[in-house]
C-alpha positions as CSV (number, residue, x, y, z in Angstrom):
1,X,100.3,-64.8,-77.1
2,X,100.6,-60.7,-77.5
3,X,97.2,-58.8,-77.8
4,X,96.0,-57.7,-81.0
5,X,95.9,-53.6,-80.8
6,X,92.7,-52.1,-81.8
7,X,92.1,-49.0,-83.6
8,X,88.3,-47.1,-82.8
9,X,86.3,-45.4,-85.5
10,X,86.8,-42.1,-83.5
11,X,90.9,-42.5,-83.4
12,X,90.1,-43.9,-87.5
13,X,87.4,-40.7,-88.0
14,X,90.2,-38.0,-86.6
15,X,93.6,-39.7,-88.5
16,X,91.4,-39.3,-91.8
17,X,90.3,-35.6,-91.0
18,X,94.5,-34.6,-90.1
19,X,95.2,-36.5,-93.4
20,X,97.3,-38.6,-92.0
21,X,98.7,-42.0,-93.8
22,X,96.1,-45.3,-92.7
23,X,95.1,-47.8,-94.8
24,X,91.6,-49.3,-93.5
25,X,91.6,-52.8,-94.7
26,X,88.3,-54.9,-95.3
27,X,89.6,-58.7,-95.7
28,X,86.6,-59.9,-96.3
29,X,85.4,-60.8,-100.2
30,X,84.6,-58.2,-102.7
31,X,80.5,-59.2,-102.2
32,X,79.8,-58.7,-98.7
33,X,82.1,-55.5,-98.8
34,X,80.2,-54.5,-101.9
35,X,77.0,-54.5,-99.0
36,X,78.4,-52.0,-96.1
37,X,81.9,-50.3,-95.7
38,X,83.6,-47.5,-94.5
39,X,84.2,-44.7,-97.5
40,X,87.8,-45.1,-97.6
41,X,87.7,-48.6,-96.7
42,X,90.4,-51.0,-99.0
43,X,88.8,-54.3,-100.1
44,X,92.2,-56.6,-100.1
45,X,90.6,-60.1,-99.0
46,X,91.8,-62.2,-97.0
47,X,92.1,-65.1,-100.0
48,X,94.6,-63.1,-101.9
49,X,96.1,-60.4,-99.5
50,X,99.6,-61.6,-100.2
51,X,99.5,-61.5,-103.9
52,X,98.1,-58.0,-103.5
53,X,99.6,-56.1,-100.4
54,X,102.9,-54.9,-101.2
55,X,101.8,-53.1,-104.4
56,X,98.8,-51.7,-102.3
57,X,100.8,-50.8,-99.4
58,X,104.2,-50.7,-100.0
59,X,106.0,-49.1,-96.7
60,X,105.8,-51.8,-94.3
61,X,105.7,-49.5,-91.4
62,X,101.8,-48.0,-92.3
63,X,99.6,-47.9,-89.9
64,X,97.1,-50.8,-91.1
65,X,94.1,-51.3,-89.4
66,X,91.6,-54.3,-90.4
67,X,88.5,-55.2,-90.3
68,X,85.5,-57.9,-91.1
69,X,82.3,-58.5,-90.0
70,X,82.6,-61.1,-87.4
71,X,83.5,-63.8,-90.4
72,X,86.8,-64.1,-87.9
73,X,89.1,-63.4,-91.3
74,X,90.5,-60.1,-89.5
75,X,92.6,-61.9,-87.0
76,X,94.0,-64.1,-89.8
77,X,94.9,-61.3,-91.5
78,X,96.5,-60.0,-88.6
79,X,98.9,-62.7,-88.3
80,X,99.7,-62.3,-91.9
81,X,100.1,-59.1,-92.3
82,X,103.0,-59.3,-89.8
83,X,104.5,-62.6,-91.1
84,X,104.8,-60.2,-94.3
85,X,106.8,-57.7,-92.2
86,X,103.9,-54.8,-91.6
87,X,105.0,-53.7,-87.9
88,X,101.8,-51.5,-87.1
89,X,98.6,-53.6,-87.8
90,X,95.5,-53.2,-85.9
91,X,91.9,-54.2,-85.3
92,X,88.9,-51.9,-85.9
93,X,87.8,-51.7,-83.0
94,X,83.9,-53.8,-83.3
95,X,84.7,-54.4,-86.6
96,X,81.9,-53.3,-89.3
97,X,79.1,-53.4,-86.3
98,X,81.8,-51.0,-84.3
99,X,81.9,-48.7,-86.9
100,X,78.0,-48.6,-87.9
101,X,77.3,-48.7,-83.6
102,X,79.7,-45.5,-83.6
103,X,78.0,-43.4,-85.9
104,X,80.4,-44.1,-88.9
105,X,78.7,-43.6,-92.8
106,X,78.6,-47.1,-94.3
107,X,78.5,-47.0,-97.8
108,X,77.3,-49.6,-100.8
109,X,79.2,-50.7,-104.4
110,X,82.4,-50.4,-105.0
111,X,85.0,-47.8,-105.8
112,X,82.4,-45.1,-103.8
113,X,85.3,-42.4,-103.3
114,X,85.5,-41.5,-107.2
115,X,81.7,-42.6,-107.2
116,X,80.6,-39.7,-104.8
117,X,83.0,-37.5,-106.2
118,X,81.9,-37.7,-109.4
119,X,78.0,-36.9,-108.1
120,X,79.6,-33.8,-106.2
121,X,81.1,-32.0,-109.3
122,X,77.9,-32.5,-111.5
123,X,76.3,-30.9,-108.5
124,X,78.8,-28.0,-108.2
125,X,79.4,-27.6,-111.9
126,X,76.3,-28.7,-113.5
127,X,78.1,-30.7,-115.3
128,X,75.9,-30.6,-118.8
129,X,74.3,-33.4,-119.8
130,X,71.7,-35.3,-122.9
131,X,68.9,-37.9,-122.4
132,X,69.4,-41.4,-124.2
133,X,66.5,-40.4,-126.5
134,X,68.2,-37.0,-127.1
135,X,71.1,-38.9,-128.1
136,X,69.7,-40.9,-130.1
137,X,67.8,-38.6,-131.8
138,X,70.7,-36.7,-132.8
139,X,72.3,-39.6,-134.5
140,X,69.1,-40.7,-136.4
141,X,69.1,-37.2,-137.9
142,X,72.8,-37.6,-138.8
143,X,73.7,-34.9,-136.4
144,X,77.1,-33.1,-136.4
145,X,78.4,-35.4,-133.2
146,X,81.1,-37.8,-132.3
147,X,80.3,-39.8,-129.1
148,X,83.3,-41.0,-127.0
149,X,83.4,-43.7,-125.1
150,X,85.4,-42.9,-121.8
151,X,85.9,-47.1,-120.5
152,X,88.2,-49.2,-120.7
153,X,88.3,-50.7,-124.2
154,X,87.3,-54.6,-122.7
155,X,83.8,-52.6,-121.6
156,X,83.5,-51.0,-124.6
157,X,83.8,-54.3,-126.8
158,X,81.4,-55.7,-124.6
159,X,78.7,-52.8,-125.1
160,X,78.4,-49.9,-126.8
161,X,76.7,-47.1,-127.7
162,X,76.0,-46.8,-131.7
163,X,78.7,-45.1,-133.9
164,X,80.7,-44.8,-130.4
165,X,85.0,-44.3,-130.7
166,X,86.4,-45.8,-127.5
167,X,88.6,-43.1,-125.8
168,X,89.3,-44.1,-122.1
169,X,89.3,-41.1,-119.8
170,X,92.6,-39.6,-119.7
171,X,93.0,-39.5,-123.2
172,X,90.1,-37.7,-123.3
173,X,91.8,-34.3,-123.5
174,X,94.5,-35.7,-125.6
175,X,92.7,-36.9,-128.5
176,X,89.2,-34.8,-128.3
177,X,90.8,-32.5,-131.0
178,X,91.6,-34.9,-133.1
179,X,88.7,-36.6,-133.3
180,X,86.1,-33.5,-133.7
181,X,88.8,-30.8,-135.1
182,X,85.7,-28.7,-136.3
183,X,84.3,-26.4,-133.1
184,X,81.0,-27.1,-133.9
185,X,80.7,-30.7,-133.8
186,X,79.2,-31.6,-130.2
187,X,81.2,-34.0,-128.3
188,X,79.1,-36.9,-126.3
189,X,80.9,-38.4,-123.7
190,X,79.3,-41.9,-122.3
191,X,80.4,-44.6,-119.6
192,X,78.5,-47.6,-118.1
193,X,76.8,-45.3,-115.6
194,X,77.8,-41.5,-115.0
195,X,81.0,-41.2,-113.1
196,X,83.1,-41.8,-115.9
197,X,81.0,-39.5,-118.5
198,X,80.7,-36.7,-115.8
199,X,84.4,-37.0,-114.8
200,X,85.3,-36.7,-119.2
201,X,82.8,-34.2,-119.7
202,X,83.9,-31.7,-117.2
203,X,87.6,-33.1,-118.4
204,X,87.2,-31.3,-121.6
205,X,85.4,-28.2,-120.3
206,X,88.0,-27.4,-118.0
207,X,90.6,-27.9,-120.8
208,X,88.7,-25.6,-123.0
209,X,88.1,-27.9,-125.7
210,X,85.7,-25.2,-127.9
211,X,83.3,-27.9,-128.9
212,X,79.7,-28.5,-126.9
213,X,80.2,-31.2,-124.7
214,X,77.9,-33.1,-122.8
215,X,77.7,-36.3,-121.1
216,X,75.1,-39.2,-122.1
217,X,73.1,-39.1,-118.6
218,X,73.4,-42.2,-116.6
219,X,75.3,-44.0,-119.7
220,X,74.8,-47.7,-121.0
221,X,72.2,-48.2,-118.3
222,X,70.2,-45.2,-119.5
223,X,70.6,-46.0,-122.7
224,X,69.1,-49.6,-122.0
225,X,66.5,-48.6,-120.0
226,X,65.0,-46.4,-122.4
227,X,64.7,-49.4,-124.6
228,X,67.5,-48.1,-127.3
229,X,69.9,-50.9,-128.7
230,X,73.4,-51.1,-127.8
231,X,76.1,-52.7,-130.3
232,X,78.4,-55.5,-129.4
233,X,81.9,-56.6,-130.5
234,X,82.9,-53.2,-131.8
235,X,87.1,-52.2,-132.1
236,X,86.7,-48.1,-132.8
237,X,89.6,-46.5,-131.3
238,X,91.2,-43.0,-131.1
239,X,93.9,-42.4,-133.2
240,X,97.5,-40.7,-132.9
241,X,97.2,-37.0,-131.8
242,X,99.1,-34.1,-134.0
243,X,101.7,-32.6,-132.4
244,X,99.7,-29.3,-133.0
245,X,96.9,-30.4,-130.8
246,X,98.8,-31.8,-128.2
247,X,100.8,-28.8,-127.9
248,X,97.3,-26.8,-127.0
249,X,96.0,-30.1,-124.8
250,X,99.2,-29.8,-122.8
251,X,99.1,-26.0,-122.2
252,X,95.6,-26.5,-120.8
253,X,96.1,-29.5,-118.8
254,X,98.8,-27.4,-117.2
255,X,96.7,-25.4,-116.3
256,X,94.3,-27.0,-115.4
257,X,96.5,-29.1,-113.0
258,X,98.1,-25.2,-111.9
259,X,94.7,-24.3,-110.4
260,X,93.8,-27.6,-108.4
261,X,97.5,-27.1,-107.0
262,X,99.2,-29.9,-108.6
263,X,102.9,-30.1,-107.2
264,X,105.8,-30.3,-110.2
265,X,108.4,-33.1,-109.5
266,X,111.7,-33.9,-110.9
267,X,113.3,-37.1,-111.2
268,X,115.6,-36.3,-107.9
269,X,112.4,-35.6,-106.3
270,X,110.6,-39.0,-107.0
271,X,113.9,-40.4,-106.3
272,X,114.2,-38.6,-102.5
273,X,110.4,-39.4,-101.8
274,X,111.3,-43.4,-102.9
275,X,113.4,-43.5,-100.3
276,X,111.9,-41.9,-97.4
277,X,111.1,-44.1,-94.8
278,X,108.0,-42.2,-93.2
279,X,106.0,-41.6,-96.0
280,X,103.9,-43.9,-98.7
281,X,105.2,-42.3,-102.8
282,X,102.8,-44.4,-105.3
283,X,104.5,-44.1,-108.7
284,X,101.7,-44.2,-111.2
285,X,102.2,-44.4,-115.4
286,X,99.0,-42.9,-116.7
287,X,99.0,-44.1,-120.8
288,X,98.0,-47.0,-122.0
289,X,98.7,-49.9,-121.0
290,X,100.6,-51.4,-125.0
291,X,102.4,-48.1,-124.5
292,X,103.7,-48.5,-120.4
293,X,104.8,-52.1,-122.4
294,X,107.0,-50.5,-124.7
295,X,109.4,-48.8,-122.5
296,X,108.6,-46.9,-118.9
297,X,110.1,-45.5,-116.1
298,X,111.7,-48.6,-113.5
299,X,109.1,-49.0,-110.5
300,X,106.5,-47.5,-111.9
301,X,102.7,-48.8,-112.5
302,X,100.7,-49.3,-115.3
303,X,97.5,-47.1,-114.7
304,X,95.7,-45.6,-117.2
305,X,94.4,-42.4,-116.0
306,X,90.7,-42.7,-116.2
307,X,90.5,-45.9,-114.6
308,X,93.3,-44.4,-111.6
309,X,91.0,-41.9,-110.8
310,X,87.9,-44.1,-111.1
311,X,89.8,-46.9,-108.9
312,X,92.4,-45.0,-106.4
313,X,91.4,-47.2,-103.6
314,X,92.4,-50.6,-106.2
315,X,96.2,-49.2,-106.2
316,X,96.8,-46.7,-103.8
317,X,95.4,-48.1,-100.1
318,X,97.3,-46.0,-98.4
319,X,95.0,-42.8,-97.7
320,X,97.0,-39.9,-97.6
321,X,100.1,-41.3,-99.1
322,X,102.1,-39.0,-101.9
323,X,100.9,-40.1,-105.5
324,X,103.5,-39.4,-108.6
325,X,102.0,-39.4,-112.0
326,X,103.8,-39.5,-115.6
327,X,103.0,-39.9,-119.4
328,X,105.3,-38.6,-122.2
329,X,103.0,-36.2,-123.3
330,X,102.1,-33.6,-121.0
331,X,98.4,-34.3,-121.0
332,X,97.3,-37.3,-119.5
333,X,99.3,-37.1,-115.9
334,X,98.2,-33.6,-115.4
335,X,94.6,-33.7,-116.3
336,X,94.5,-36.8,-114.2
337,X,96.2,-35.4,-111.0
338,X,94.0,-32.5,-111.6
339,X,91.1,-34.9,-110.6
340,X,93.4,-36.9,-108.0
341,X,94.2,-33.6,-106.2
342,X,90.4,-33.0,-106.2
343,X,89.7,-36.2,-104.4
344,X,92.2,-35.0,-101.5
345,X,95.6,-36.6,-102.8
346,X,98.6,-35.1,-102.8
347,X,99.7,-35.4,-106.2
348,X,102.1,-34.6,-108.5
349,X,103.6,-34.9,-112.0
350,X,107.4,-35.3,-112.9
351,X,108.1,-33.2,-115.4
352,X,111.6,-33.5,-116.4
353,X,111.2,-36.8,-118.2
354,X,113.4,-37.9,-121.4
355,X,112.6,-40.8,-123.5
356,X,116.1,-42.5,-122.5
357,X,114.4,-42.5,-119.2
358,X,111.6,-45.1,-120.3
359,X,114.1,-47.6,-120.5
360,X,112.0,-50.5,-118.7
361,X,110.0,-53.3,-120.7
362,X,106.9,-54.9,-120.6
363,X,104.1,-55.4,-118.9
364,X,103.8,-54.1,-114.6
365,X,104.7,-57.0,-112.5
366,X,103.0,-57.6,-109.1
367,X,105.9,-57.5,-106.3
368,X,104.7,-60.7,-104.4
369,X,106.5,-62.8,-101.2
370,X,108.6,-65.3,-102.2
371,X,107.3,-68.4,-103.7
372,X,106.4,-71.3,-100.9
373,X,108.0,-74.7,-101.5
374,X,105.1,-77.6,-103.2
375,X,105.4,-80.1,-105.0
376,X,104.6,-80.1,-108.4
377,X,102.7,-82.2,-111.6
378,X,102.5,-81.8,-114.6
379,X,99.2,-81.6,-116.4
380,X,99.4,-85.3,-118.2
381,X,100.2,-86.8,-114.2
382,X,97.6,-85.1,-113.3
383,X,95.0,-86.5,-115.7
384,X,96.3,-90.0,-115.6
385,X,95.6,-89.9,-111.2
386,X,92.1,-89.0,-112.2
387,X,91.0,-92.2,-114.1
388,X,91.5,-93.6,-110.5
389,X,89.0,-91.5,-108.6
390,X,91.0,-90.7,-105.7
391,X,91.9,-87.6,-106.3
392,X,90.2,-84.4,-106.2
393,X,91.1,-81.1,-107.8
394,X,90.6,-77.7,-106.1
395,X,90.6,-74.6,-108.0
396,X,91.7,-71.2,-106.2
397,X,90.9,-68.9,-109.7
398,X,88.4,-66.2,-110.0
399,X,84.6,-67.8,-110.0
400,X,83.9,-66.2,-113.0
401,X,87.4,-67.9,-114.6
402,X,85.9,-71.5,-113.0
403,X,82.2,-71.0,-114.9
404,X,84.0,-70.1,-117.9
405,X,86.2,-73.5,-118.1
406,X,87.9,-75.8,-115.9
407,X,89.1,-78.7,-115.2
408,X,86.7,-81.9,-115.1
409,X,85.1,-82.9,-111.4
410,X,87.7,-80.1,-110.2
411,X,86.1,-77.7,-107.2
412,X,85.7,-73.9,-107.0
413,X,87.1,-72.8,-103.6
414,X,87.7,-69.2,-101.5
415,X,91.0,-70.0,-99.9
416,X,89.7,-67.3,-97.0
417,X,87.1,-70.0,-96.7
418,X,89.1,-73.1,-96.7
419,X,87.7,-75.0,-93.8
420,X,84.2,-74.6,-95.2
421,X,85.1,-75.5,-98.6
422,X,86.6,-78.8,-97.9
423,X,84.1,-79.8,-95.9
424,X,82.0,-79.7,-98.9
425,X,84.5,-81.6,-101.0
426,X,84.2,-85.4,-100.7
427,X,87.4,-87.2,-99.0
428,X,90.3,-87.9,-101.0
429,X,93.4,-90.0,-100.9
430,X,95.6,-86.6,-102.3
431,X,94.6,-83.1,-103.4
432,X,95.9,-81.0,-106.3
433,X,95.7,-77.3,-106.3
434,X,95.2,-75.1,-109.1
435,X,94.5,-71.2,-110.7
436,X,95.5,-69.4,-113.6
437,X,98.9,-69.9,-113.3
438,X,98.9,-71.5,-110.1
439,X,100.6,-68.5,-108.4
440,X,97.5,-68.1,-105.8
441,X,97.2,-71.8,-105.9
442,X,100.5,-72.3,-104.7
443,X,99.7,-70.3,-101.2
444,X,96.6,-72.8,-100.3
445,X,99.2,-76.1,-100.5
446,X,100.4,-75.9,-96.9
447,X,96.8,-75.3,-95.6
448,X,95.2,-77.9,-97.1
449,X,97.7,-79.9,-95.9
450,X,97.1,-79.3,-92.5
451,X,93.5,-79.3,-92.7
452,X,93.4,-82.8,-94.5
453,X,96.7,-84.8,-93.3
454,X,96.7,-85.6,-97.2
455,X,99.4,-85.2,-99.6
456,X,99.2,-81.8,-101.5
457,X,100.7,-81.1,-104.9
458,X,100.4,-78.2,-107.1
459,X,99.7,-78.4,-110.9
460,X,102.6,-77.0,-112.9
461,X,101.4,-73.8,-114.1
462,X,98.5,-73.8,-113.3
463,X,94.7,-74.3,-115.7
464,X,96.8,-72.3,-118.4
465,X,99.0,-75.5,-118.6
466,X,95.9,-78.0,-118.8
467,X,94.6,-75.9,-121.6
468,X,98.1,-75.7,-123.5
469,X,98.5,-79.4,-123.2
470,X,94.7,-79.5,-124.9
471,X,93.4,-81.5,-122.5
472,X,89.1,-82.0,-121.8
473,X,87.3,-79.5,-120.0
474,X,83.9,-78.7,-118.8
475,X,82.1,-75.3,-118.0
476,X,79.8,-74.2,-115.5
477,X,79.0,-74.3,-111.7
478,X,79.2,-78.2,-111.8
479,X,81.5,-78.2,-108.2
480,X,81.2,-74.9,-105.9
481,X,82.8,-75.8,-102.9
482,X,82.6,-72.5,-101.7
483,X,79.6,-69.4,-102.6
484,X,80.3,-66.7,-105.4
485,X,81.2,-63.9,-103.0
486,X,84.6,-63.3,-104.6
487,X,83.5,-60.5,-107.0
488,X,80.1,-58.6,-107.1
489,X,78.0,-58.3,-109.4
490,X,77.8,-54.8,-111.0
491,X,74.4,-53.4,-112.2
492,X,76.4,-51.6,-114.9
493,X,78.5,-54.2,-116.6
494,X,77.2,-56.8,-119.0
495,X,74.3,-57.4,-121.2
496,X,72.0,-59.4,-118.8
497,X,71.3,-57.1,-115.7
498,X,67.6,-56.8,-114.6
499,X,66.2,-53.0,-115.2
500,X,65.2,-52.7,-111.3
501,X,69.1,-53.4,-110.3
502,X,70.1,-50.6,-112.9
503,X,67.4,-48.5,-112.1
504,X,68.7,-48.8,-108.1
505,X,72.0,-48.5,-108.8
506,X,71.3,-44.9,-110.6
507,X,68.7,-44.0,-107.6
508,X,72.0,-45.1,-105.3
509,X,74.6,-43.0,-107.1
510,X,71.9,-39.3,-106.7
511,X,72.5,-40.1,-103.0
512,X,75.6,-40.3,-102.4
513,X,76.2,-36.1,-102.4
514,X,74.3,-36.3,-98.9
515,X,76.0,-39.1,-97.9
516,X,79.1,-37.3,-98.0
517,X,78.1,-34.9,-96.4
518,X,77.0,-37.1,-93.9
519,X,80.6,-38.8,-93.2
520,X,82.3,-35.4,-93.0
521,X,85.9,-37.4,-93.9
522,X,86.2,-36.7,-97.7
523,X,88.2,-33.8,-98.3
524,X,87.3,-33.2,-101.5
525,X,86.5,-29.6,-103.7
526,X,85.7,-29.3,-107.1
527,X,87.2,-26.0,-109.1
């Protein structure tokens, strides 16, 4: 059996500081790496990496290294990794404790790279910013002011603040002159917490939207902890720009995206860099997502600006890889690699684009392994078995999908913790598998096979086809074979978060400035 190669923090520390390609792999789930990691550390864990790698790290020849923290996932992952094809994997050296025993910056949350950014430029620019009371001041008074709300539009449904028009970050720019045409209306920009709002406040400042613009400090949780009520359910959106005002947004995000040194592609350029063999080119479609649907460029990825920049390390793992942005607009890529070039990346729009050249439909497919061999039932099979109590159900979805509705007497599992979780699952004469749509479902059969000696089939389809076929379900954590590690929880998302978690959260995001200092590896600057 070969030996492993391990990769130090020092060899790790020095490849990050020459900006040279790595991807730093944590397999472990998205709670315990939410606790302690590595700034540029990519949370792909172990219980989905093959549904996720090959968008995440596409050149199969990247030096990955990966880590845990002594859970034994890593060396799993190894083996993986190189069934998948990826010819230079590695172990941190020490894992997690060889990093921290090293001297290496461990960091909390999640997304921590745009996090800390964001806390740098409000350092460096002074980035302006209102209280929730001065907020809400202005809007009892009936105040000249439009507040934008720079989240996705799922978060803004969930919460938001009063009178608030949900305009995710890129289209910031875009849109801002729409929406308050007259220079004297002041512009609030809000987001859960304060990346977003700082990152869309400075947006429009650097674009020279004439308007006063300032950020609601420390967003939704601010807002909620100064005991002002949020609205729920609401559907304001931003609507289409002039062509006057995107002519003036697209001047100034050009230059904007001129003076962070923003590189200018063609379409023979992207084409050369997508066929290099020694380099990582990330093609990245900045609009919205209903728009990417209706017709964009083949190979590209659906990533809406504001949330690319807020979640790099979600798409592009590959630290210092080359990361090509469009839109049809001349707005949205360039003000987003503006902020992209910022954080380090080499970035670049392509700026030859027709619309002939959108020719591709629908919505971004995953590229994924091909499909392992199972045999499959339908949902009404699958319900019949169960009258007869010797078969049990084990469900690979997201915990949060499981509470919401699944199957009866089925069992919530983390396929990276398979072992454990069967051991908590009674005996049973056969096992069905299921998810979603059965896709990450389909990967456990073959384990649980050889873990139990049992027969192993997949449901058809997955939960989806239980629920088309209208079949009973139940809600709840009634069957956990496994703990609710597989997604944390975030002090800045939902309606039901205790004040001293948001209050923390804010305390940990005024820190992280020295803690970049502190780790030395960033690379960022701030115009």
């Amino acid at each position: 059996m070969s030996t492993v190669p391990t990769r130090s923090f020092a060899q790790i520390h020095q490849a990050l500081l020459d900006h040279e390609e790595l991807a730093l792999v944590d397999v472990r789930e998205e709670a315990p790496f939410a606790e302690a990691h590595p700034l540029f550390a990519a949370n792909i864990p172990l219980s989905k990496l093959e549904l996720e790698v090959y968008s995440r790290i596409p050149r199969r020849d990247t030096a990955v290294t990966v880590y845990d923290n002594g859970e034994g996932l890593a060396n799993i992952a190894v083996q993986r990794l190189q069934a998948l094809g990826y010819t230079q994997v590695s172990l941190l050296e020490g894992g997690l404790d060889g990093w921290r025993s090293a001297g290496g910056e461990l960091f909390i949350d999640v997304n921590v790279p745009s996090k800390a950014f964001g806390e740098l430029v409000e350092s460096q620019r002074h980035t302006p910013s209102l209280a929730a009371e001065e907020v809400q001041a202005l809007l009892d008074n009936e105040a000249d002011v439009v507040v934008l709300d720079a989240r996705r539009f799922d978060e803004y449904q969930t919460m938001s603040i009063p009178s608030s028009i949900s305009v995710p970050g890129a289209e910031l720019v875009l849109r801002a002159r729409e929406l308050a045409p007259d220079p004297a209306t002041r512009i609030i920009v809000n987001c859960a917490g304060r990346t977003r709002s700082i990152i869309g406040t400075q947006s429009l400042i650097n674009a020279g939207i004439p308007n006063p613009v300032s950020a609601l400090r420390n967003g939704t949780i601010g807002w909620t902890l100064a005991g002002q009520t949020l609205q729920h359910g609401q559907s304001r959106r931003f609507l289409p720009t002039g062509e006057e005002h995107r002519q003036v947004a697209a001047q100034e995000a050009r230059r904007v995206a001129d003076k962070t040194r923003v590189g200018r592609a063609t379409l023979a350029d992207l084409s050369r860099w997508q066929q290099e063999s020694a380099r990582t080119t990330y093609l990245f479609d900045v609009r919205t997502p209903e728009e990417f649907e209706t017709g964009h460029l083949p190979s590209a990825r659906s990533t809406p600006g504001g949330q690319l920049v807020q979640e790099t390390d979600h798409v592009a793992s590959v630290r210092g890889a080359r990361l090509v942005l469009v839109d049809d607009d001349g707005v949205r890529a360039n003000m987003s690699a503006s902020w992209l070039a910022q954080l380090g990346w080499e970035a670049f729009v392509v700026d030859d684009l027709q619309p002939a050249h959108f020719s591709e439909q629908g919505a971004w497919q995953a590229p994924v392994p091909a499909a392992q061999q199972a045999e499959v039932i339908s949902p009404q099979t699958l319900a019949e078995w169960l009258t007869h109590g010797d078969t049990a159900v084990l469900d690979f979805t997201s915990s949060a999908n499981y509470v919401k509705r699944h199957i009866p007497g089925a069992w919530w599992a983390l396929r990276g913790q398979l072992a454990q979780a069967l051991s908590n699952v009674p005996a049973a004469q056969r096992y069905v598998l299921t998810c979603g749509s059965s896709q990450l479902a389909r990967l456990a059969v073959a384990e649980v096979e050889a873990i139990t000696g049992k027969q192993v089939f997949l449901l058809r389809d997955g939960t989806a086809s239980w629920i088309a076929a209208q079949l009973p379900l139940e809600d709840g954590e009634s069957h956990l074979a496994s703990p609710r590690i597989d997604r944390y929880r975030r002090p800045y998302e939902g309606t039901d978060n205790p004040r001293e978690a948001m209050q923390a959260y804010l305390d940990w995001e005024f820190g992280l400035v020295d803690q970049l200092a502190r780790d030395g590896t960033h690379g960022f600057f701030v115009i």
